[in-house]
C-alpha positions as CSV (number, residue, x, y, z in Angstrom):
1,X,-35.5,17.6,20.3
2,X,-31.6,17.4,19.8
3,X,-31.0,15.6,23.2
4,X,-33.2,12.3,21.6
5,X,-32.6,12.6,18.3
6,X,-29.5,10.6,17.9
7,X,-31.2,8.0,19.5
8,X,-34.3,7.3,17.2
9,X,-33.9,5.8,13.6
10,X,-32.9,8.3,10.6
11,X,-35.9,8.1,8.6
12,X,-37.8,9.6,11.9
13,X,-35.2,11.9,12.2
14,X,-35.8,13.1,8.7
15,X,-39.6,13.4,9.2
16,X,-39.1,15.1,12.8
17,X,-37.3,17.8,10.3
18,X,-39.3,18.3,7.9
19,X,-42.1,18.2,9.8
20,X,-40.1,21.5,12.0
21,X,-39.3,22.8,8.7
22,X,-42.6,22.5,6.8
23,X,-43.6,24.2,10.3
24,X,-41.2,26.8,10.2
25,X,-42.4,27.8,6.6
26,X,-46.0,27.7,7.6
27,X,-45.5,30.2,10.5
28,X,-43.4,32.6,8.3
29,X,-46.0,32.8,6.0
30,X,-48.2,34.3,8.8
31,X,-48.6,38.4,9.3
32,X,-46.8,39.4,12.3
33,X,-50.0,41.3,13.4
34,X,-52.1,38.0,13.1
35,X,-49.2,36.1,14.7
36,X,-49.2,38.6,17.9
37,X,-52.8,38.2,18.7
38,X,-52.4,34.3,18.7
39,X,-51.1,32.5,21.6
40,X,-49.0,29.1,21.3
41,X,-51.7,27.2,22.1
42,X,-53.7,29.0,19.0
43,X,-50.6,28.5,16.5
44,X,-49.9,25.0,17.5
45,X,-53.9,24.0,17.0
46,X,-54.0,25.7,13.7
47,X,-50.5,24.1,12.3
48,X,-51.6,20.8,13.3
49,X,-55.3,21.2,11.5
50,X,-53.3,23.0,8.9
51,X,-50.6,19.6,8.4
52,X,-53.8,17.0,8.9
53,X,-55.7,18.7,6.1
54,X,-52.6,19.0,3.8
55,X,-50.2,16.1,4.9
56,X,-48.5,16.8,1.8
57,X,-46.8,19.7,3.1
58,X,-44.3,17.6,5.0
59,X,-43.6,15.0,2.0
60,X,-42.8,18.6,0.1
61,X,-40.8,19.7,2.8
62,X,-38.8,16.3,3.0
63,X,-38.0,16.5,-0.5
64,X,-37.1,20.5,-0.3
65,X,-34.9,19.5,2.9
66,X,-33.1,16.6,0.8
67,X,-32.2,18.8,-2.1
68,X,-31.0,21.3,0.0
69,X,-28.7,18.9,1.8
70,X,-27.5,17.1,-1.1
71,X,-26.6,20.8,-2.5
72,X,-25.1,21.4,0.8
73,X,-23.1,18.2,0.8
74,X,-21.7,19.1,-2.6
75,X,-20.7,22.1,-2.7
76,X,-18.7,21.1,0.6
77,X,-17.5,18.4,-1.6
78,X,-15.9,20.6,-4.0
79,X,-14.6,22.7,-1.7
80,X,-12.7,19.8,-0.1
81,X,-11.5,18.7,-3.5
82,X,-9.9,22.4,-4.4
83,X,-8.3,22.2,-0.6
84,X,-7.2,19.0,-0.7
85,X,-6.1,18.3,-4.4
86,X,-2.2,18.0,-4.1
87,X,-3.1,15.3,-1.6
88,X,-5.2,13.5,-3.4
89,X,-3.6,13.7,-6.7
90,X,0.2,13.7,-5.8
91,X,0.5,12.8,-2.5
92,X,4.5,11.3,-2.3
93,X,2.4,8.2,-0.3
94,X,0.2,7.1,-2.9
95,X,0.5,4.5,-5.7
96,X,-0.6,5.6,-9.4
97,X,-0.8,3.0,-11.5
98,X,-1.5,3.4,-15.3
99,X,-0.7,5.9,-17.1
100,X,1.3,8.3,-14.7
101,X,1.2,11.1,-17.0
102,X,-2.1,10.5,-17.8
103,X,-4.6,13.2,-19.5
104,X,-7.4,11.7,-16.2
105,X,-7.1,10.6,-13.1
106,X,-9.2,7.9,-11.2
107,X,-8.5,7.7,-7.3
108,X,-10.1,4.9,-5.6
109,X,-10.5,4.3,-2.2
110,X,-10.4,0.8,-1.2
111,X,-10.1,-1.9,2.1
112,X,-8.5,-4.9,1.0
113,X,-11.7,-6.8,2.9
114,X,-14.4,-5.1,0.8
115,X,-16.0,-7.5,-1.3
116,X,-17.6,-4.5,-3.8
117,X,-14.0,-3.7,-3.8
118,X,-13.1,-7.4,-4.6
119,X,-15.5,-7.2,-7.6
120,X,-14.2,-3.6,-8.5
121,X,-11.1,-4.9,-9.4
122,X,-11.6,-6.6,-12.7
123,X,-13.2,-3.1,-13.9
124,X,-10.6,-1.1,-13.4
125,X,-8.1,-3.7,-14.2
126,X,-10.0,-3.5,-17.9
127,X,-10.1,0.1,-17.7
128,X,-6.4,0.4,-17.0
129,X,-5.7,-1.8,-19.9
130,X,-8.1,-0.4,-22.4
131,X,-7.3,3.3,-21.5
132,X,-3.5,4.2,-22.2
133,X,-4.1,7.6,-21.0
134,X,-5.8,7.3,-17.7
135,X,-3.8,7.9,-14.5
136,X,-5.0,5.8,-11.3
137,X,-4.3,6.4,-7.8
138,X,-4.6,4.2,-5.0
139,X,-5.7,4.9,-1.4
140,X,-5.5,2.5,1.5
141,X,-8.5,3.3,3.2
142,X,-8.9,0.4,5.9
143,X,-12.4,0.4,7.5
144,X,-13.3,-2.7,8.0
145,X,-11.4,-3.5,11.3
146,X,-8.2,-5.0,12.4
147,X,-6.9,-7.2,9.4
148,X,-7.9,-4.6,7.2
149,X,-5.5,-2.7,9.0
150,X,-2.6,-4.8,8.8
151,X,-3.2,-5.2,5.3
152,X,-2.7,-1.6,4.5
153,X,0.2,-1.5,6.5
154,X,1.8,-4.1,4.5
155,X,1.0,-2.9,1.2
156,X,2.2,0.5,2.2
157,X,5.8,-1.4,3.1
158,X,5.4,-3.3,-0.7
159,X,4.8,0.1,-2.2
160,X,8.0,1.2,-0.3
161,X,10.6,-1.3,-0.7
162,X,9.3,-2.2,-4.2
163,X,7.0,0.1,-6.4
164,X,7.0,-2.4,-9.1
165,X,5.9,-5.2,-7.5
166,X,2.6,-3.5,-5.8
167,X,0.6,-4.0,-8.9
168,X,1.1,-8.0,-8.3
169,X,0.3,-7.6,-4.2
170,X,-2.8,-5.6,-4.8
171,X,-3.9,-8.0,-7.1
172,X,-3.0,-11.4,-5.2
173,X,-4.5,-9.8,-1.8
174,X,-7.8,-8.9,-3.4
175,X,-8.2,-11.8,-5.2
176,X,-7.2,-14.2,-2.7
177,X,-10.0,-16.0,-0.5
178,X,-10.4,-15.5,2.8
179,X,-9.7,-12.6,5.1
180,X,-7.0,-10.5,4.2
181,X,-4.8,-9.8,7.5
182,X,-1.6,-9.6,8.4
183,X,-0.5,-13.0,7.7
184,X,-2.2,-13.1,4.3
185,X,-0.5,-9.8,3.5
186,X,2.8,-11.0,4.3
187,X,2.6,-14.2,2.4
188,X,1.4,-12.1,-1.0
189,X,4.3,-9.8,-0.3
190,X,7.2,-12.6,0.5
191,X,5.8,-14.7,-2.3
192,X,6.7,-11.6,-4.6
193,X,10.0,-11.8,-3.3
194,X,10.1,-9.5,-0.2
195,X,12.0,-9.7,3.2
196,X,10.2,-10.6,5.9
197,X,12.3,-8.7,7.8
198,X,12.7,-5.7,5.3
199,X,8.7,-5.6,5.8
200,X,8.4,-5.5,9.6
201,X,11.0,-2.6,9.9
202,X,8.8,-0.1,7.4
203,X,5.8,-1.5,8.9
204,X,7.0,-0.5,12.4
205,X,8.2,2.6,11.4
206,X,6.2,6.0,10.6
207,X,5.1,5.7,7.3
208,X,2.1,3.3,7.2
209,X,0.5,5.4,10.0
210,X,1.5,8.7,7.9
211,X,0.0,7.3,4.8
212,X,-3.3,6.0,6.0
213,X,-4.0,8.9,8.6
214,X,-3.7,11.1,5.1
215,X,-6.1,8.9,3.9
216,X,-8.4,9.1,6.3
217,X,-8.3,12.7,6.3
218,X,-8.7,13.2,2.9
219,X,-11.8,10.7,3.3
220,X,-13.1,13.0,5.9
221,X,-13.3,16.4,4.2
222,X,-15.0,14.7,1.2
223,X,-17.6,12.9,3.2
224,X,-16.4,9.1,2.5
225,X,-17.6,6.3,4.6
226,X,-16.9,3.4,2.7
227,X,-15.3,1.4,0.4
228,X,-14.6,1.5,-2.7
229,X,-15.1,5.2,-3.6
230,X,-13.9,7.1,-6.4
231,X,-12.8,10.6,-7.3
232,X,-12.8,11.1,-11.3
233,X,-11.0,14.2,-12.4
234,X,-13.4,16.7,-9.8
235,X,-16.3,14.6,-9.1
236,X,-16.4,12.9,-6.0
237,X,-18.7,9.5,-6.8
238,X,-19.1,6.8,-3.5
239,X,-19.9,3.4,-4.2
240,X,-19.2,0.5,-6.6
241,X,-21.2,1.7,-9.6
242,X,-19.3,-0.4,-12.4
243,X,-17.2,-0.5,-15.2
244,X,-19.7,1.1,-17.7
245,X,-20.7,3.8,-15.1
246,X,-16.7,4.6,-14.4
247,X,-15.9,5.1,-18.2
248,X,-18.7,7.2,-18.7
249,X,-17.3,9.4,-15.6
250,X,-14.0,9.3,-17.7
251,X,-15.0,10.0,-20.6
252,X,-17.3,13.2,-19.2
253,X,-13.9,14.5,-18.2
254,X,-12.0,14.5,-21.1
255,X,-15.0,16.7,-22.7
């Protein structure tokens, strides 16, 4: 089964599973003295009479499999957070914007071509102004292809050359139309000011690839695909799920 399974769609994949699994319980359950006097042929004839009568084994199974999974997945998930907290929270890479001494901290994960991320903005640009006390960290997490890239690269140089003027970038390049790329990146950094030329040497040198490969391992051991995700205080929570949703995550925290 493993050498075709990669190649049939996921919700098959999932019943082929549970299917093996609501199998696997169902022959468990059998005696071993009952089981040695069958032959496969026997035990495959009465599991399939046994899953046509009672196709509600496998939708049981499905659901059992899921939970197990999901447990799986998050308890790997914390894990990864206890390993790779300094990383995530203090990282000398990253930009924190807010409050840096902050009682909570909100890392979000974000490509500067992800339109959730786009909407995103304006609720943690109110969270940020209605909460003196939250802490916000920033990670370039490019995923959406080559300008995406270049982007990050560039706001790793603004964050560089001038900490107090990445606010204003990450702002002006996620609220700009358009595809955000390396010339858009440039122009939202020299119109704040930059060099050019100051730009192109960090970009070319090591620490845009240092920052963003951190990023992308950090997104790794906690399971991230996309963008924007968030990490609130030790819960790990993927997707754009809102303003209301995020200050309730916050809030849970400080309780």
């Amino acid at each position: 089964m493993s050498d075709f399974l990669p190649l049939i769609p996921r919700h098959f994949k999932a019943t082929l599973t549970a299917t093996a699994f609501a199998v696997g319980l169902f022959t468990a359950s059998v005696a071993p003295s009952s089981a040695e006097e069958l032959n496969r042929e026997q035990v495959e004839t009465i599991v399939k009479e046994y899953l046509l009568n009672n196709p509600e084994v496998i939708r049981d199974a499905m659901s059992e499999l899921e939970r197990r999974e999901q447990l799986a997945e998050q308890q790997a998930r914390e894990s990864a957070l206890t390993d790779s907290a300094d990383a995530l929270f203090n990282s000398k890479h990253q930009v924190v914007l807010g409050n840096p001494q902050g009682d909570v901290t909100l890392v979000e994960f974000f490509d500067y071509n992800c339109g959730y991320c786009k909407r995103a903005y304006s609720d943690m640009a109110r969270l940020i102004e209605e909460d003196s006390n939250l802490r916000v960290v920033l990670k370039e997490f490019p995923v959406l292809g080559q300008g995406s890239a270049e982007a990050a690269q560039i706001a790793v140089a603004v964050n560089e050359l001038a900490p107090e003027k990445y606010a204003d970038f990450h702002q002006a390049l996620l609220l700009q139309r358009g595809q955000a790329n390396h010339a858009s990146a440039l122009k939202a950094a020299t119109d704040l000011g930059l060099s050019e030329e100051d730009i192109g040497k960090v970009v070319t040198g090591p620490i845009p690839r240092a920052t963003i490969e951190e990023v992308y391992g950090l997104a790794d051991r906690l399971g991230l695909t996309g963008t924007p995700s968030y990490v609130v205080g030790n819960q790990v929570v993927p997707g754009a799920i809102g303003y209301d949703a995020l200050k309730t995550q916050i809030a849970e925290m400080r309780n």
